[in-house]
MDAnalysis code that builds the backbone (N, CA, C; Angstrom):
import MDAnalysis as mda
import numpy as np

u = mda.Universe.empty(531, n_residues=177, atom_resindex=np.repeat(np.arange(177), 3), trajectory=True)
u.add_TopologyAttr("name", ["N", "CA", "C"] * 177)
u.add_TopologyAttr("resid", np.arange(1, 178))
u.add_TopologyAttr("resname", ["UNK", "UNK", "UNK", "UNK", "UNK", "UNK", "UNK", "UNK", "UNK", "UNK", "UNK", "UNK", "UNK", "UNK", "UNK", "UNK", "UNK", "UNK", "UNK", "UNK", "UNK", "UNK", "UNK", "UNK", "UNK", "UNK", "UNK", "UNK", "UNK", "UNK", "UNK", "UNK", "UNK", "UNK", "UNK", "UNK", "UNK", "UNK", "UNK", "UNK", "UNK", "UNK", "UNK", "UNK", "UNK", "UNK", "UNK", "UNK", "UNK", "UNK", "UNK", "UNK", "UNK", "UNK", "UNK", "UNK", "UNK", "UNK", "UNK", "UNK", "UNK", "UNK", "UNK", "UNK", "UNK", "UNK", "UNK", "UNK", "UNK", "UNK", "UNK", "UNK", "UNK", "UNK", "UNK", "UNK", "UNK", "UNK", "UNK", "UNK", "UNK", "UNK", "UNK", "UNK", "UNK", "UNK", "UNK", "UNK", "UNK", "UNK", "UNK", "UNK", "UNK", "UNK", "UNK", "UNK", "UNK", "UNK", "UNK", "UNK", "UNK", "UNK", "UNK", "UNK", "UNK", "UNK", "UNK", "UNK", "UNK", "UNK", "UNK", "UNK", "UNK", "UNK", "UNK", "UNK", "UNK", "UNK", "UNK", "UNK", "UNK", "UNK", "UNK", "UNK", "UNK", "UNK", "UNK", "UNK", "UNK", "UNK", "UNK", "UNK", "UNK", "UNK", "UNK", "UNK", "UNK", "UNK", "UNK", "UNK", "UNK", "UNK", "UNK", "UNK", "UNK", "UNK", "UNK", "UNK", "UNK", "UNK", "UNK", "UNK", "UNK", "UNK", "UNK", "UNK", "UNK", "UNK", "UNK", "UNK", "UNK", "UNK", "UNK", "UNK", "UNK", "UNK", "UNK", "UNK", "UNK", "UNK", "UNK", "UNK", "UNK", "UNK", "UNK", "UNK", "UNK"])
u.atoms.positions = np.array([
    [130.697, -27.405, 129.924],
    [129.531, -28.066, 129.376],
    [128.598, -27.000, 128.810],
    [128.156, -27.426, 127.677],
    [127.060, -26.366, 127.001],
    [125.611, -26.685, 127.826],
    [125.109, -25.395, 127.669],
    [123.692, -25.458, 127.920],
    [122.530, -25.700, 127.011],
    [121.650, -26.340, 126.860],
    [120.450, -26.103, 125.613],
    [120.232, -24.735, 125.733],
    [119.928, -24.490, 124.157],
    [119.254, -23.203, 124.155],
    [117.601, -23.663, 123.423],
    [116.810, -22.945, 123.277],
    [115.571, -23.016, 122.708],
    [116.298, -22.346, 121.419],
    [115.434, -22.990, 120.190],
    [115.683, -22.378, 118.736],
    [115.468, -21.303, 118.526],
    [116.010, -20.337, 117.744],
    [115.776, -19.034, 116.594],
    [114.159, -19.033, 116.553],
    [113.844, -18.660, 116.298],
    [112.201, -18.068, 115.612],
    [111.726, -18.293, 114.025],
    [111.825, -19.380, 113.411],
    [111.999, -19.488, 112.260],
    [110.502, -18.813, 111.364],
    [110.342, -18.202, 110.478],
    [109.483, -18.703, 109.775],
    [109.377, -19.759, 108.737],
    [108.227, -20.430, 108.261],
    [108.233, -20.999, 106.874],
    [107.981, -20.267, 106.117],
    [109.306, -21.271, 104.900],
    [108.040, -20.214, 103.382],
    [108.203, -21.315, 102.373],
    [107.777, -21.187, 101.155],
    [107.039, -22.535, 100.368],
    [107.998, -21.590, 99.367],
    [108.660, -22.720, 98.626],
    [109.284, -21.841, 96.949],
    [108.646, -22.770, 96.450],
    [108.113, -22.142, 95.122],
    [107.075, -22.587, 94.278],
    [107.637, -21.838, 92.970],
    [108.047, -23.709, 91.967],
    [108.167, -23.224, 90.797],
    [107.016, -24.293, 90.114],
    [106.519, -23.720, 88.725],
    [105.869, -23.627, 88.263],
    [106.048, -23.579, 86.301],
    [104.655, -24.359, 85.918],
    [104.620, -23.682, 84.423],
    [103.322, -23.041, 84.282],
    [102.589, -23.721, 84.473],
    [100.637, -23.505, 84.682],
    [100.574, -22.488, 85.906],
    [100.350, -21.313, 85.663],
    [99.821, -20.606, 86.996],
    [98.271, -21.529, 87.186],
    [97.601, -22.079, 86.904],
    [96.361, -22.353, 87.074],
    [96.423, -23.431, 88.164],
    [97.697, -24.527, 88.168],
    [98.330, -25.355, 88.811],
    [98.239, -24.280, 90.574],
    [99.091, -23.307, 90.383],
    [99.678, -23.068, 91.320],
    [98.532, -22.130, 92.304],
    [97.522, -21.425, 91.378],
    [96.214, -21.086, 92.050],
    [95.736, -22.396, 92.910],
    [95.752, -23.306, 92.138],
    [95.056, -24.262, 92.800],
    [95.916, -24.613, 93.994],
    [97.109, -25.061, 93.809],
    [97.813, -25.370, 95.334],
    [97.977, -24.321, 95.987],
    [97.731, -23.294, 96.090],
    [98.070, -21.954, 96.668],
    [97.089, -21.884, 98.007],
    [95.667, -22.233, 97.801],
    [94.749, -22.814, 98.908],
    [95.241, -24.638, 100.036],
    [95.474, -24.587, 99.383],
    [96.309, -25.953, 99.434],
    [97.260, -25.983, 101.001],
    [98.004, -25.058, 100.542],
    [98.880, -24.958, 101.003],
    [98.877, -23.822, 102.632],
    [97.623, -22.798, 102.025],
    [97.134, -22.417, 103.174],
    [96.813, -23.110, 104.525],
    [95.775, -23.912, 103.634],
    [95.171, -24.940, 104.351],
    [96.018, -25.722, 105.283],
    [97.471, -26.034, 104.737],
    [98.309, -26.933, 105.619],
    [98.895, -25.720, 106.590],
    [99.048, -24.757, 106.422],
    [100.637, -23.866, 106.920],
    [99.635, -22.340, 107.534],
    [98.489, -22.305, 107.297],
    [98.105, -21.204, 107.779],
    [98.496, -19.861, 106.665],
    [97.876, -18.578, 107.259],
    [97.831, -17.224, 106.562],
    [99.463, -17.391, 106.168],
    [99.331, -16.326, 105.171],
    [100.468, -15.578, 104.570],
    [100.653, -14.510, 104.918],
    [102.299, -14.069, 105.449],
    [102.702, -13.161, 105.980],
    [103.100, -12.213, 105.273],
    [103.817, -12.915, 103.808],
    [104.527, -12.083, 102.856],
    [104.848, -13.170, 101.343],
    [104.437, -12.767, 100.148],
    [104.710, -13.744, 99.209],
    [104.950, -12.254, 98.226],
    [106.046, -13.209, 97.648],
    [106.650, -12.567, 96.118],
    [105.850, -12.949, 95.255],
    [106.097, -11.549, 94.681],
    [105.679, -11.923, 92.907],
    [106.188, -12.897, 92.283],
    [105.241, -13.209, 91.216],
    [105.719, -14.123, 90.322],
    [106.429, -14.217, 89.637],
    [107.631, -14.733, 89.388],
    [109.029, -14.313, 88.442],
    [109.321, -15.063, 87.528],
    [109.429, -14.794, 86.343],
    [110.230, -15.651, 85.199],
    [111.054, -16.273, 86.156],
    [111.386, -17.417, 85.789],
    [112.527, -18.189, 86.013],
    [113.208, -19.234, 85.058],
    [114.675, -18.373, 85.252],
    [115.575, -18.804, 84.077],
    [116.794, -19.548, 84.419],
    [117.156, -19.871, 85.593],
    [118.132, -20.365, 86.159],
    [118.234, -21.681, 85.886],
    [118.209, -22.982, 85.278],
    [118.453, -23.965, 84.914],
    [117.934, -24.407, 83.908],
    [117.927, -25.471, 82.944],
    [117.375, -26.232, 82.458],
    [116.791, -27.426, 83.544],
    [116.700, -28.047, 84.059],
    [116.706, -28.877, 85.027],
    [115.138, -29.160, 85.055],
    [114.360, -28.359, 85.568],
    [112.775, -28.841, 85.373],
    [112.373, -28.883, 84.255],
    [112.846, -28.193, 83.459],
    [111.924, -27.815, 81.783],
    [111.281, -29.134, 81.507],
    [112.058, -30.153, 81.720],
    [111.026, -31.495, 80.938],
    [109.997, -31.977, 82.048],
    [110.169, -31.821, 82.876],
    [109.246, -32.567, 83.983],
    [107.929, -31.265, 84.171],
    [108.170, -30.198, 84.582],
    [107.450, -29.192, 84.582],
    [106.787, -28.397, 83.548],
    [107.384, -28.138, 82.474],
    [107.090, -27.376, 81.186],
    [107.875, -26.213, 81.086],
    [107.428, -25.269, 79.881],
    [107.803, -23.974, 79.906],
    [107.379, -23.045, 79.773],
    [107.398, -21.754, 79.925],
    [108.127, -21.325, 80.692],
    [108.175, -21.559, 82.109],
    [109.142, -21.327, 82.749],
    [108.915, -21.700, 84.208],
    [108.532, -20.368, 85.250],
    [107.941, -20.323, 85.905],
    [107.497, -19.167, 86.959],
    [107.800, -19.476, 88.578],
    [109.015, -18.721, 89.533],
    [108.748, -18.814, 90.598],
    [107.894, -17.649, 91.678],
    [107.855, -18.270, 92.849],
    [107.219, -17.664, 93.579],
    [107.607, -18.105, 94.824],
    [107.635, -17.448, 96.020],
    [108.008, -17.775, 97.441],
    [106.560, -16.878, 98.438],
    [106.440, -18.126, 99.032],
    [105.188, -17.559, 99.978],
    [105.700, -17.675, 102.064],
    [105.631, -16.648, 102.370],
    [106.342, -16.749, 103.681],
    [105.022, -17.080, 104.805],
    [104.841, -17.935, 105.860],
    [103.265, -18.035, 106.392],
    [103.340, -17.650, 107.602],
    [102.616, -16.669, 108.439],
    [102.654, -16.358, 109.574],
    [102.652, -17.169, 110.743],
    [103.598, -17.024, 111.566],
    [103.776, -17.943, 112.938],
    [104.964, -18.119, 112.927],
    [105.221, -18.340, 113.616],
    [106.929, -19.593, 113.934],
    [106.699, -20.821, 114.340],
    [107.248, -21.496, 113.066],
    [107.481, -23.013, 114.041],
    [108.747, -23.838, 114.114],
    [108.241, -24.303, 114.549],
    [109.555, -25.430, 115.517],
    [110.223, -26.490, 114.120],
    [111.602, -25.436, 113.680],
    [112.292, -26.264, 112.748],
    [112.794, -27.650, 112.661],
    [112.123, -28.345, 113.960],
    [112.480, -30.054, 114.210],
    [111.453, -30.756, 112.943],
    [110.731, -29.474, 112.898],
    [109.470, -30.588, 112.020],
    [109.528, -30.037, 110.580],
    [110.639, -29.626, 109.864],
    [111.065, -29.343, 108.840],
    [110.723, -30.561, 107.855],
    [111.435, -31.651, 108.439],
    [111.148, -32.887, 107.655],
    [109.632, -33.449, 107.048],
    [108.636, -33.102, 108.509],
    [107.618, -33.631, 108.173],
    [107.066, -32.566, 107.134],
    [107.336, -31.200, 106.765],
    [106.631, -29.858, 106.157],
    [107.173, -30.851, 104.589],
    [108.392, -31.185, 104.854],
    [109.134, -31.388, 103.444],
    [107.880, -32.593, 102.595],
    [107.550, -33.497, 103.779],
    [106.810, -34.506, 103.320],
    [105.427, -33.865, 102.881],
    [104.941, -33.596, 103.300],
    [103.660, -32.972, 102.999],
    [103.620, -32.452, 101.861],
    [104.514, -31.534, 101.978],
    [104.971, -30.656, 100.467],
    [105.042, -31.431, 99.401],
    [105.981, -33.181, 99.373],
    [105.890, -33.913, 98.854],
    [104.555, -34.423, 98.205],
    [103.905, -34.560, 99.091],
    [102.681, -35.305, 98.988],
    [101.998, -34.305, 97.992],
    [101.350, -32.814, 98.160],
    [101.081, -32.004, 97.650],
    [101.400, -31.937, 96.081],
    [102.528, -32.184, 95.828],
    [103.724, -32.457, 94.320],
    [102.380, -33.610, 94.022],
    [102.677, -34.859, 94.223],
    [101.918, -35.704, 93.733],
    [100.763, -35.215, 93.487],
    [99.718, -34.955, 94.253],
    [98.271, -35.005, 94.003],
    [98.107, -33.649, 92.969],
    [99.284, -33.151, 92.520],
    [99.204, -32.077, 91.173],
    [99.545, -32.548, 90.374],
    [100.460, -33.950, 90.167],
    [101.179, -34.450, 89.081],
    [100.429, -34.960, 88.205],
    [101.013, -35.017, 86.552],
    [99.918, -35.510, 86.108],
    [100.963, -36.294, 84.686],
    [100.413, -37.881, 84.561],
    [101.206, -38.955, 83.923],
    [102.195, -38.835, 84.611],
    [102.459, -39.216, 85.845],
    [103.694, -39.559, 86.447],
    [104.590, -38.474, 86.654],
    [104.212, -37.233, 86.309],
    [105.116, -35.656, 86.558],
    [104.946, -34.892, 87.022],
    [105.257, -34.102, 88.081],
    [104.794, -32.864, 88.745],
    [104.797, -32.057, 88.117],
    [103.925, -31.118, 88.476],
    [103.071, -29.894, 87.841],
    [104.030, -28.737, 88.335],
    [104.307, -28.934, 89.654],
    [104.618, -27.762, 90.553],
    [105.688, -28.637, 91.076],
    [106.598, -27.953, 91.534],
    [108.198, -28.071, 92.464],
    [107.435, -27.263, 93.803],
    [107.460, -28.124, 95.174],
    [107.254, -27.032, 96.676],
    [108.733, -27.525, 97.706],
    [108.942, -25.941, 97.216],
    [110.599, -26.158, 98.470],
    [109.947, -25.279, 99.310],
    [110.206, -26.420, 100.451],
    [110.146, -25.633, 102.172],
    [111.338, -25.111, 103.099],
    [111.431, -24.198, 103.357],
    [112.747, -23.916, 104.300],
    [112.323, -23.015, 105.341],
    [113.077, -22.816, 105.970],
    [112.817, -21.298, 107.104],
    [113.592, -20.294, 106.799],
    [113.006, -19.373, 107.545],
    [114.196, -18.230, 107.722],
    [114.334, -17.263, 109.250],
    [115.250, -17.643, 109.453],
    [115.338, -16.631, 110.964],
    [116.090, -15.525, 110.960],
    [116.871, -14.758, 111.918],
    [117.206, -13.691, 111.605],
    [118.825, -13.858, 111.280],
    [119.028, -15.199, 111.506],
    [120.862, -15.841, 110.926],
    [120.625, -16.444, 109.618],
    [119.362, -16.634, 109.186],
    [119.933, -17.607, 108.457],
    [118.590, -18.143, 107.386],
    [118.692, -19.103, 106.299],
    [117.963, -19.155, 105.466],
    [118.327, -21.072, 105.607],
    [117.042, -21.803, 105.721],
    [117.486, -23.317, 105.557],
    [116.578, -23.826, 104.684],
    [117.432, -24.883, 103.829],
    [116.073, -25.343, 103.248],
    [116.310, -27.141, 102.893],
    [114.889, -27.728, 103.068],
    [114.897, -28.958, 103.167],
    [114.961, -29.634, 101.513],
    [115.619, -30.648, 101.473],
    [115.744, -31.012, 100.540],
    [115.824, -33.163, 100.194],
    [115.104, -33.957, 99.497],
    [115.307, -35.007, 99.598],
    [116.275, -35.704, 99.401],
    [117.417, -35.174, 98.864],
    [118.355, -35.602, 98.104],
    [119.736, -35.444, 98.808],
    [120.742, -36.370, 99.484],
    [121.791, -36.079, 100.140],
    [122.724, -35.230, 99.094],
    [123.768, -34.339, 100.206],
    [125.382, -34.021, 99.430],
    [126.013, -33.551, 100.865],
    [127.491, -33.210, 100.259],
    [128.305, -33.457, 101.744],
    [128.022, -32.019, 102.576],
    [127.466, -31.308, 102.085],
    [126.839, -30.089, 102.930],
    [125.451, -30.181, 103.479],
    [125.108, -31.042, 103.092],
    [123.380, -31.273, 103.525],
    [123.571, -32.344, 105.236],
    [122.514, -32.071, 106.047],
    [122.644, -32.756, 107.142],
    [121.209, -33.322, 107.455],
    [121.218, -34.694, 107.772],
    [120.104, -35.712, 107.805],
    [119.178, -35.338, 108.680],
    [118.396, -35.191, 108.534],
    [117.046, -34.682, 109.493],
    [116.090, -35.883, 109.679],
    [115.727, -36.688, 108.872],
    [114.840, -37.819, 109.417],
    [114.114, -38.257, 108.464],
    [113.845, -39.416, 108.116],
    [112.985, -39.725, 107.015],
    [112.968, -39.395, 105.851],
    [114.003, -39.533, 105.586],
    [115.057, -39.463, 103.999],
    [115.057, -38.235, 104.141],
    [115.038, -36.961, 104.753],
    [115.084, -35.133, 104.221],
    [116.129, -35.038, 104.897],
    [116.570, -33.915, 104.228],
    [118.439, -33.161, 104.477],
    [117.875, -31.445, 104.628],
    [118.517, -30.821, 105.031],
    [118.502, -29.222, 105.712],
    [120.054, -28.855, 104.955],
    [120.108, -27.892, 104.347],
    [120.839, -27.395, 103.784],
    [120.783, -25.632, 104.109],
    [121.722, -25.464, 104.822],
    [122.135, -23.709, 105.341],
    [122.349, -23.087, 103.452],
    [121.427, -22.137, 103.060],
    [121.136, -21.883, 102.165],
    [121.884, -20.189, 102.150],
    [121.255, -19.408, 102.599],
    [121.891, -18.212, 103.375],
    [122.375, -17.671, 104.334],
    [123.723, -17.115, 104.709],
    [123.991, -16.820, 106.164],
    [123.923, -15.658, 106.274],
    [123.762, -14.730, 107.689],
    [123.373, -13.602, 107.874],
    [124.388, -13.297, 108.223],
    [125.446, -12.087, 108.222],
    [126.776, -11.474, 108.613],
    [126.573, -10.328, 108.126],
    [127.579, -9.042, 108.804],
    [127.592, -7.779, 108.281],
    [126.452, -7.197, 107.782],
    [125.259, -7.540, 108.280],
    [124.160, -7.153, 107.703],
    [122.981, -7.144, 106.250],
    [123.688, -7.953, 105.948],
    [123.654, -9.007, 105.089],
    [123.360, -10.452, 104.526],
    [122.543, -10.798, 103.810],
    [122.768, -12.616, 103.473],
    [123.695, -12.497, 102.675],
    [124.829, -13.695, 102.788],
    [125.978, -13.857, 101.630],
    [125.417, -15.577, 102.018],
    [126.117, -15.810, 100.605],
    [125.793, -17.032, 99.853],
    [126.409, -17.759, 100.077],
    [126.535, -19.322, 100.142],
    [127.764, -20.284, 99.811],
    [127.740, -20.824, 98.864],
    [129.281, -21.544, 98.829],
    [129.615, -22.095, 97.300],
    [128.776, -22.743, 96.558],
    [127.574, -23.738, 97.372],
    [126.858, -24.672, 96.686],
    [125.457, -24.068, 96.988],
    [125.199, -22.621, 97.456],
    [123.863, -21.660, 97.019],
    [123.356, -21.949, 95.544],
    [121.788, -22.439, 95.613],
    [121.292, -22.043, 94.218],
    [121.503, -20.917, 93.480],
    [121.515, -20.585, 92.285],
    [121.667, -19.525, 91.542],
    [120.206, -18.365, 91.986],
    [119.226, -19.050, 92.180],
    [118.107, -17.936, 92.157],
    [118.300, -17.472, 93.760],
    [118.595, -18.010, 94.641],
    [118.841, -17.723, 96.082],
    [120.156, -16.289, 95.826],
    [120.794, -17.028, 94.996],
    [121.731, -16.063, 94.483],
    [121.420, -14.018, 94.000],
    [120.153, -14.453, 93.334],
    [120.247, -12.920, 92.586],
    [119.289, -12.484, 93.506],
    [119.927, -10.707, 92.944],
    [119.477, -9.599, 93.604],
    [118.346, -9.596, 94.301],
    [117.147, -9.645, 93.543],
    [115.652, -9.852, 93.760],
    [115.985, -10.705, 95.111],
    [115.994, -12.313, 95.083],
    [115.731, -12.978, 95.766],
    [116.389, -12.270, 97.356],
    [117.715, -12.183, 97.445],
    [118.430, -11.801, 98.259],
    [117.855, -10.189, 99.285],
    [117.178, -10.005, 97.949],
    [116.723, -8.350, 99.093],
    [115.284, -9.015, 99.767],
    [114.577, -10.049, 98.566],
    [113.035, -10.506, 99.251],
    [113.351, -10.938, 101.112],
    [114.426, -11.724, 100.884],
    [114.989, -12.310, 102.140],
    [114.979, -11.352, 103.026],
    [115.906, -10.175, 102.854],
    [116.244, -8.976, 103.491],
    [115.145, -8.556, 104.196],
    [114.041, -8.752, 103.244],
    [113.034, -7.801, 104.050],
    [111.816, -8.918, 104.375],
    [111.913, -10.021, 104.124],
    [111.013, -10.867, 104.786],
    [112.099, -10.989, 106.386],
    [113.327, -10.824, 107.014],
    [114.069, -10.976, 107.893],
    [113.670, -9.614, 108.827],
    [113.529, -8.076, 108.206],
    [113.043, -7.130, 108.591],
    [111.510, -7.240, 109.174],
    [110.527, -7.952, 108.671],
    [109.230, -8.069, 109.166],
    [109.576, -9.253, 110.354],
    [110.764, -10.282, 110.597],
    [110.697, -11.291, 111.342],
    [111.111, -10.250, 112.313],
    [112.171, -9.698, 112.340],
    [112.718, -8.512, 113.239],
    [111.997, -8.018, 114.191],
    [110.606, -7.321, 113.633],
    [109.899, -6.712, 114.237],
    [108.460, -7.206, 114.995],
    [108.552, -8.603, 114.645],
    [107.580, -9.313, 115.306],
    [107.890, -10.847, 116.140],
    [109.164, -10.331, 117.253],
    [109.724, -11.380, 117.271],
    [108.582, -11.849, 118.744],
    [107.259, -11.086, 119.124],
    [106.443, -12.084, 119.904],
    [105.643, -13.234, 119.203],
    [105.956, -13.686, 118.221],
    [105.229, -14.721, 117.827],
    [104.934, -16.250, 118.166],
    [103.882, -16.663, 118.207],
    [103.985, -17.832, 118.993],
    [104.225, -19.058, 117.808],
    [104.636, -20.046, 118.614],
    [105.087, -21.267, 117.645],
    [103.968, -21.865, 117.417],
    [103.920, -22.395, 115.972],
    [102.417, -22.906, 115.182],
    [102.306, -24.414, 114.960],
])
């Protein structure tokens, strides 16, 4: 018989794509406000990896990933996803979001991220949101899977991980938020 274990140490972090930086100033408090300080956020990056938002969002597109200090308890992934949701709306404007907010964690295995939309790799979390294992940690390393986004994919992103996993490393007294 297995034993429970208590979870990994996750952090959150918010991916934030974008056309209007002026948009994303504005939710950037926003978002504080829900999730607390920032531990570690990337620069702002062209982003070229799909066509897919261009009509709903605009162009050019700009991402950004903001990581927030604390650990919390990845049961409530779903409800972060909703919020995040909610957030989308009250930026949208004629029926379209302004801003895309993907929430996921990251612990020292692994990269998850919530998503509304089922597929046969995604697993049901509660209230229509799915968790999708995004990056796995091995050999010292994140390697990707087959159905990894492309930007999770490149260099940049993959080392940001690296070393947002290096600061989780070293502060693993953190209390859950």
């Amino acid at each position: 018989m297995g034993v429970p274990h208590l979870f990994e140490e996750p952090i959150l972090f918010i991916g934030t794509l974008f056309s209007e930086k002026n948009i994303f100033e504005a939710v950037f408090p926003a978002l504080q406000n829900k999730f607390g300080n920032v531990l570690f956020q990337s620069d702002i990056q062209p982003w070229n990896y799909s066509a897919h938002y261009t009509r709903e969002l605009g162009t050019p597109l700009y991402r950004n990933f903001i990581f927030f200090d604390g650990v919390i308890d990845p049961s409530t992934l779903a409800d972060i996803k909703l919020l995040t949701n909610d957030l989308e709306a009250i930026y949208s404007r004629d029926g379209r979001r302004k801003i895309n907010l993907d929430p996921g964690y990251i612990t020292l295995a692994k990269v998850v991220l919530a998503s509304t939309k089922n597929y046969s790799h995604r697993i049901y979390l509660g209230k229509g949101i799915y968790a999708e294992l995004a990056l796995l940690y091995k050999n010292h390393q994140f390697i990707t899977m087959p159905y990894t986004y492309n930007d999770y994919k490149d260099l940049y992103y993959l080392n940001m991980f690296m070393n947002v996993r290096k600061l989780l490393k070293g502060n693993r007294d953190r209390k859950i938020t």
